[in-house]
C-alpha positions, 0 to 999 in steps of 0.5 A: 247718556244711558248705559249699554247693557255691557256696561252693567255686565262689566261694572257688576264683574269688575268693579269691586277690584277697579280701586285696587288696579287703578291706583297701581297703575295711577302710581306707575303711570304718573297719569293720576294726581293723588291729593292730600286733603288737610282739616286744622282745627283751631280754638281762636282767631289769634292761632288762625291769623298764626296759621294762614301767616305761616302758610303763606310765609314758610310751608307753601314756599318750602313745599315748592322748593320740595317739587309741590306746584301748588297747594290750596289753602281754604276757610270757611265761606261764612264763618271766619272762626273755623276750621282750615282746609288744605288740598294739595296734589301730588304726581304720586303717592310717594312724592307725599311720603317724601314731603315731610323729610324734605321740608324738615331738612329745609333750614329756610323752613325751620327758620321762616316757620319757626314760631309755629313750628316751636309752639309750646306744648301748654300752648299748641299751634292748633288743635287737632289735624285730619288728613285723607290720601285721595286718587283722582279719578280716571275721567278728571285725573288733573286738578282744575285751579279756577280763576281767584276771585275774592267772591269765588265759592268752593263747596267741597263735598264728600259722598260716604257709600255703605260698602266699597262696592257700591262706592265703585258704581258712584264713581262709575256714575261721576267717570262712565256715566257722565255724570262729570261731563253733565257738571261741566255742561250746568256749569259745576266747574269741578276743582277735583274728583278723588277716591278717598284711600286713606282716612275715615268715613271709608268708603267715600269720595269727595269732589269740590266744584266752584261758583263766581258766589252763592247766587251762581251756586243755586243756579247752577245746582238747580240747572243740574237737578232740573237736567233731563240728564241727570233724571234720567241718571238718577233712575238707573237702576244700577246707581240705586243706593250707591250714597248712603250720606252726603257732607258739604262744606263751603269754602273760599280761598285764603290770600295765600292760597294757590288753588 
């Protein structure tokens, strides 16, 4: 697990221009997925039941006939009246900008989601959408859909850095470090780990692992933190401060859901 002192020569010189050359050549490899992650605001049940309703109905199908193999579309773990989460990878960064044209020039589309489409100005479909354009990173570059299980937990987190920078060395720690292969060994069965390009709280990344429940989640977060690995990790010197804030979210899938 430890880094050889060529990887801290390398990682201090490098790392500040590894976002940029990597996401150009994620784009013209095709090798790394690119994610849109979505947060929809909701102000009651009602517009929650309309929006799952015309996800599983008229955008997910819509979205497939545009060339998107999956999207994930997911509600609070303990809270049934909160916000909607959609994840969606994409081989490129342009088959995202492409989407919207394709599906607005879907007439299967404009007819199956109409109602939700159509929502009146006094009366709006949802409150207010966030979104943020993720690049997968190099050691975990494909989406890892787990079996669907009405107990299965996601717990999607998001780790905000102080500068781009220090941003670079936790991502270092997650792909060279070994922090990714240490996940799998503890039993984090990590969904997907991706560099936020585009939206707020930047710098950050945000990753999502999943659990059979609660009671696997604590477990295997505990194996985690107990691991020699990850002691020994957390103490190098070169990962110090790298994470200046931590989100989490627990999250189930809803029934339309594909991830």
């Amino acid at each position: 697990m430890s880094l050889k002192r060529r990887d801290f020569i390398a990682g201090s010189v490098a790392t500040a221009a590894v976002a940029g050359v990597e996401m150009a050549s994620a784009q013209e490899s095709g090798q790394r997925e690119f994610y849109e992650v979505r947060k929809i605001a909701l102000d009651s049940e009602e517009k929650r039941t309309n929006l799952l309703s015309f996800m599983g109905e008229a955008y997910i199908p819509a979205a497939k006939r545009a060339g998107v193999e999956k999207v994930g579309v997911f509600t609070s773990y303990e809270n049934e009246n909160s916000d909607v989460y959609t994840i969606t990878p994409f081989p490129t960064a342009q088959a995202l900008v492409d989407l919207k044209g394709k599906l607005l020039a879907d007439k299967e589309f404009q007819k199956s989601g109409a109602n939700f489409l159509n929502a009146p100005f006094a009366d709006p479909a949802y409150t207010r959408m966030e979104s943020w354009l993720l690049v997968a990173f190099s050691h975990m570059p494909k989406l890892e859909t787990p079996e669907k299980k009405d107990t299965r937990l996601y717990e999607l987190r998001t780790y905000e850095s102080h500068s781009v920078l220090f941003g670079q060395k936790k991502i270092h720690m997650f792909n060279e470090g070994g922090e990714i292969d240490l996940f799998r060994r503890v039993g984090l069965a990590p969904v997907f780990f991706g560099e936020a390009l585009v939206g707020s709280l930047l710098p950050h990344l945000t990753y999502m692992v999943t659990f059979e429940d609660m009671e696997a989640h604590d477990k295997n977060w505990k194996a985690f933190i107990d691991s020699p690995e990850w002691k020994e990790l957390k103490e190098n010197p070169y990962y110090k401060d790298t994470v200046s804030n931590i989100t989490k979210i627990f999250l189930r899938a809803a029934d339309c859901s594909d991830i």
